[in-house]
C-alpha positions in Angstrom: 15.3 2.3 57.5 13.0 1.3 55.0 9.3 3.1 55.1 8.1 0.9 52.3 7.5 -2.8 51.8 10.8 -4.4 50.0 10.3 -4.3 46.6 7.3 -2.9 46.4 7.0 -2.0 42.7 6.1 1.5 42.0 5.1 2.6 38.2 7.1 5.6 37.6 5.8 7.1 34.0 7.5 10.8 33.9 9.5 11.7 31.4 13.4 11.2 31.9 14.5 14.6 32.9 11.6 14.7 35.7 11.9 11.2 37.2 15.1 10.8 38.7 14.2 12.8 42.0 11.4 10.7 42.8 12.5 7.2 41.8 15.4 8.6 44.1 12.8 8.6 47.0 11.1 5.4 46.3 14.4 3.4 45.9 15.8 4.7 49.6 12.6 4.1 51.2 12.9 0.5 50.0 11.1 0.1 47.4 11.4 -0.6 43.5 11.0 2.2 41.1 9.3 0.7 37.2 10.6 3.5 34.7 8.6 3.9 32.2 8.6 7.1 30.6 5.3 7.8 28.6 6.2 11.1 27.5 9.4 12.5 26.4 10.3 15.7 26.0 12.6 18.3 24.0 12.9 21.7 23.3 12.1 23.7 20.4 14.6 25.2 18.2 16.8 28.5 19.2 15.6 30.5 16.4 11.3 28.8 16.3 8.8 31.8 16.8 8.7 30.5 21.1 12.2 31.8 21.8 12.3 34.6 19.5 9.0 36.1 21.4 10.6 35.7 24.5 13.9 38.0 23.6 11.8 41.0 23.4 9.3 41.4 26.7 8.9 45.1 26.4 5.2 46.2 27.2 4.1 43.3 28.6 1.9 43.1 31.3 2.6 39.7 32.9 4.7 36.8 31.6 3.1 33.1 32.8 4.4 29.5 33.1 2.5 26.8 32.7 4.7 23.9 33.8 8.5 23.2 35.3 9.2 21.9 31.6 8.3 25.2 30.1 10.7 26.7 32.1 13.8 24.2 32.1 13.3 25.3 28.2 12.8 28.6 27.8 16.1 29.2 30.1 17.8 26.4 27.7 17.5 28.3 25.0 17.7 32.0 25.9 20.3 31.5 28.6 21.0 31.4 32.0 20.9 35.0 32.1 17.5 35.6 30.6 15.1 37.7 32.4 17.7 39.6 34.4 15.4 42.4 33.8 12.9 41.1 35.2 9.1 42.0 33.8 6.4 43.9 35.8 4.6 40.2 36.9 5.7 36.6 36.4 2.8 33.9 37.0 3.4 30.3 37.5 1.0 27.6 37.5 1.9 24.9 40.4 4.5 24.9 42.9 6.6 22.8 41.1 6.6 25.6 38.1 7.5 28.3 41.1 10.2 26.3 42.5 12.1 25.8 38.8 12.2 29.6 38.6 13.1 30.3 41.9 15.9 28.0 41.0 16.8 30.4 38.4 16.7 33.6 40.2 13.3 34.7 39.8 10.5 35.6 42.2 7.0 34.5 41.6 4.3 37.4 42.4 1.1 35.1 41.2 0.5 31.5 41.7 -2.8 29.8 42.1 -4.2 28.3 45.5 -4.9 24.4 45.4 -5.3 22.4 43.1 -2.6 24.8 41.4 -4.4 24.6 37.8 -5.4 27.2 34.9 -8.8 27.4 36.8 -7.4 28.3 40.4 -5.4 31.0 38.4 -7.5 32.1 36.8 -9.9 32.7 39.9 -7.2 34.5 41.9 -8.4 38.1 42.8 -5.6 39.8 40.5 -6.4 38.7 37.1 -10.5 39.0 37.7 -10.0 42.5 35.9 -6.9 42.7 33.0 -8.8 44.7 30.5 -5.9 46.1 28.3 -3.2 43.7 30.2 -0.5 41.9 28.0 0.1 38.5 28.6 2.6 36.1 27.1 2.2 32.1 28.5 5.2 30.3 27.8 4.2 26.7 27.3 4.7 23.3 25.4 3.7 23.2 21.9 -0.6 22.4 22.1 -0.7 23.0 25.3 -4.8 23.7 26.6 -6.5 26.7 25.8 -8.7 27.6 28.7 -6.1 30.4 30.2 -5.9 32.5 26.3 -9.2 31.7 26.0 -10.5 33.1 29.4 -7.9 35.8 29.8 -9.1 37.3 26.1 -12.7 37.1 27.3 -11.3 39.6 30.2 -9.8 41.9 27.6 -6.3 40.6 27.9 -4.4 40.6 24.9 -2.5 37.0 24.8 0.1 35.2 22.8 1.8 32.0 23.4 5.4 31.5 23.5 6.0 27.5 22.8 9.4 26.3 23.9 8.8 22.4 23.7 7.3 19.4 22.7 6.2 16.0 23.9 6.1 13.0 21.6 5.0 9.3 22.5 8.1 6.8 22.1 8.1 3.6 20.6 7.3 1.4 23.8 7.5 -2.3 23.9 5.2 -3.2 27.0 5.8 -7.2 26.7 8.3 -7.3 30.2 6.5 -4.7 31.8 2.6 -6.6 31.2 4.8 -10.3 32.6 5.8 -8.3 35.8 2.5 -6.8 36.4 1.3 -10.1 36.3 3.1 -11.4 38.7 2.3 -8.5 41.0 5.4 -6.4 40.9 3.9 -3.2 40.4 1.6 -2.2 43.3 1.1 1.5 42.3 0.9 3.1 39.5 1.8 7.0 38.9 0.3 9.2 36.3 1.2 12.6 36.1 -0.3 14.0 32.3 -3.7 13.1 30.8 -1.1 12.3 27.6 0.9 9.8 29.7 -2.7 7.8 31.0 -4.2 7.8 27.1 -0.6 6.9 26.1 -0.2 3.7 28.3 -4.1 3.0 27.7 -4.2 2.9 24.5 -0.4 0.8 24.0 -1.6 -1.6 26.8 -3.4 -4.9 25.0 -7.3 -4.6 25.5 -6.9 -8.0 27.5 -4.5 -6.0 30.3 -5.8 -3.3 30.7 -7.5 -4.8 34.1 -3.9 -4.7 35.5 -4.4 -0.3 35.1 -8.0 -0.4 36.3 -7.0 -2.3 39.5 -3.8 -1.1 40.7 -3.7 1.8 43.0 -3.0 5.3 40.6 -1.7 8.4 41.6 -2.5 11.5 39.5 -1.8 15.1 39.5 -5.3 17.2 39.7 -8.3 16.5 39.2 -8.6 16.5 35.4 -6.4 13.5 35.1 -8.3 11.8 38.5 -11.4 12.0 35.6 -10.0 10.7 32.6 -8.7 7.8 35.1 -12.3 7.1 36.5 -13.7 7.2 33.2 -11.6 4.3 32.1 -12.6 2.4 35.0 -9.7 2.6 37.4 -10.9 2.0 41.1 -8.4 3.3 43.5 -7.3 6.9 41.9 -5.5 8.8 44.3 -4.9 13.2 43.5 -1.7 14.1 44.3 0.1 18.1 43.9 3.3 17.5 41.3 6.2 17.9 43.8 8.4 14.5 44.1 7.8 14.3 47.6 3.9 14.8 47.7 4.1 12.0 44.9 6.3 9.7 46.9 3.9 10.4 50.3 1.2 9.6 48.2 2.5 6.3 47.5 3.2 6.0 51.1 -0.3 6.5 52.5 -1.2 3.5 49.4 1.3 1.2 51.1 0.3 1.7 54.4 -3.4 1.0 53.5 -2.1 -1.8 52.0 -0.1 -3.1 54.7 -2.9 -2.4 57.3 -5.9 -4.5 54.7 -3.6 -7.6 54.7 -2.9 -7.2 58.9 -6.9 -7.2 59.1 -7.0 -10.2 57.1 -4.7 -12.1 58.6 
């Protein structure tokens, strides 16, 4: 039974690897998944400085992931049976981050409580005090610096452990600005401040109106900023699971639905 309007077009911008779950859900609920990936994604090479910090963990303290991505890589590349001795802590930032390394056989002792960013983390009673703690944050390559910076004013010691990259394809927009148009695309989802400044800025100035007044879904509040500061009206803060992003889109359909019954 369909829960969403036929063919209503949802804006699916995640890069390839993470998209196919939630298209999944909008496509069997009736709807019409866009994909557009904004971002794409690849790992680092076996033998760059990333991987070759994370094949020695002795002494550390507490190892933390910032994102799903950082650990899809880091077990690319070191294996399926990395971390089967497991370090004192492991940290993840987001349920989505804590459900890739459950999938892998590891147990999360730290994640933040919503909205499952750095600065929840970072406010979680354990980490208030890590004077002389080790800490090595596996991440994408220029990833943001508030958790180093932060956990060094604490007296953490802190290095990085980069195991991919994101790069900006080559888009050609022309067939995706004719359907917007035309109203295909009802919703719009955003999950990265790189994916919104991406699309905005590879959008012609004369379109843009089609992003500011189309319903967006966003991951936290950082993104729900940049968004409002570029004018868009209906922003809607979402968690990064699939589902959470696909009931998001629900509730915008609904509202939808219900606005055109009370003017007809």
């Amino acid at each position: 039974m369909s829960v969403l309007p036929l063919g209503f077009g949802v804006l699916v911008t995640r890069p390839v690897q993470q998209a196919h779950v939630l298209c999944g859900l909008i496509e069997e609920a009736g709807g019409k998944a866009i994909r557009l990936p904004l971002l794409e994604i690849e790992s680092v090479q076996a033998h760059d400085p990333g991987p070759n910090r994370l094949k020695t963990l002795e002494g550390m303290d507490w190892l933390v992931f910032t994102s799903a991505n950082a650990v899809r890589c880091a077990f690319a590349l070191l294996g399926p049976q990395w971390l089967t001795c497991k370090p004192p802590n492991i940290a993840a930032i987001g349920q989505a981050t804590a459900k890739a390394l459950l999938s892998n056989g590891i147990a999360v002792d730290l994640r933040p409580e919503p909205p499952f960013n750095s600065e929840s983390l970072l406010a979680m009673p354990e980490w208030l005090k890590v004077n002389g703690h080790s800490f090595v944050i596996v991440r994408g390559v220029g990833g943001r610096e508030l958790l180093a910076e932060t956990l060094r004013a604490r007296g953490g010691k802190v290095s990085y452990a980069e195991v991919y990259r994101r790069f900006a394809p080559d888009l050609d927009l022309s067939g995706l600005m004719d359907n917007w148009k035309k109203g295909h695309i009802a919703v719009s989802i955003l999950t990265s401040g790189e994916a919104l400044a991406t699309l905005w800025h590879q959008m012609p100035d004369n379109q843009r109106g089609l992003l500011i007044d189309t319903p967006m879904v966003v991951i936290g509040e950082r993104v729900a900023s940049q968004a409002r500061e570029l004018g868009v009206r209906d922003v809607i803060v979402s968690e990064a699971g699939d589902a959470d992003l696909f009931y998001a889109v629900l509730r915008i359909a609904q509202d939808i639905n219900q606005k055109h019954q009370l003017r007809g």
